[in-house]
Steps between C-alpha positions, in 0.01 A plus 500: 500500500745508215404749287348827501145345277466293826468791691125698567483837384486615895860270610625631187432879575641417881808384349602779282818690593615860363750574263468118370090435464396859482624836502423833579472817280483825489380661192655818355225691434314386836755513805193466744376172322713141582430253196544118548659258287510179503801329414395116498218292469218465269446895549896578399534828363174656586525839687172602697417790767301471772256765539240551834516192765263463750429248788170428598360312811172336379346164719816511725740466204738771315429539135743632278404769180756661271513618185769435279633640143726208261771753355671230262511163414664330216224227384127592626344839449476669802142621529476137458726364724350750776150300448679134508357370879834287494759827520197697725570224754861510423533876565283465807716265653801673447368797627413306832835382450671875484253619807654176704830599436432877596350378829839281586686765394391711779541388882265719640166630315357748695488522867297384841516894657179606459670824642794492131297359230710306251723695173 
């Protein structure tokens, strides 16, 4: 693939790194909320929050709800660019993206002792 157009919206939200595709923030008046902006890409400059995420096992398979707020961005309106199905799927896969990363991050998720439940 030779350019990032080529890319789906899914490879393209696997790819992302910190500090160069997206960043984290922490907003002044808000030091328990952790904005997201994105840094690159057709969505460049567009902050969002995620708000409640929830995994739900329906027919054998996990579904994934969240709600999400669109802070800034510089060229759509963003009650508008909150409806766009495009960016829904794009912030959906970057969440998965995040949650994957979390997950790697730690080498042990709870434990086997039924005796010391997990932290």
């Amino acid at each position: 693939m030779n350019s990032e157009t080529e890319l789906t919206v899914e490879e393209y939200a696997n790819s992302m790194v910190v500090g160069v595709d997206y960043s984290f923030q922490t907003p002044t008046n808000d030091t328990q909320s952790v904005h997201i902006k994105f840094l690159k890409g057709k969505y460049a400059d567009t902050t969002i929050r995620y708000g409640k995420i929830k995994i739900e096992e329906k027919d054998d398979a996990a579904h994934l709800q969240f709600a999400f707020d669109v802070i800034e961005c510089k060229d759509i309106k963003p009650k508008k660019l909150q409806k766009d199905s495009d960016f829904i799927k794009y912030v959906g896969d970057f969440l998965v993206h995040l949650l994957a990363m979390k997950i790697e991050d730690n080498d042990e998720v709870g434990t086997n002792d039924t005796e010391k439940p997990g932290v």
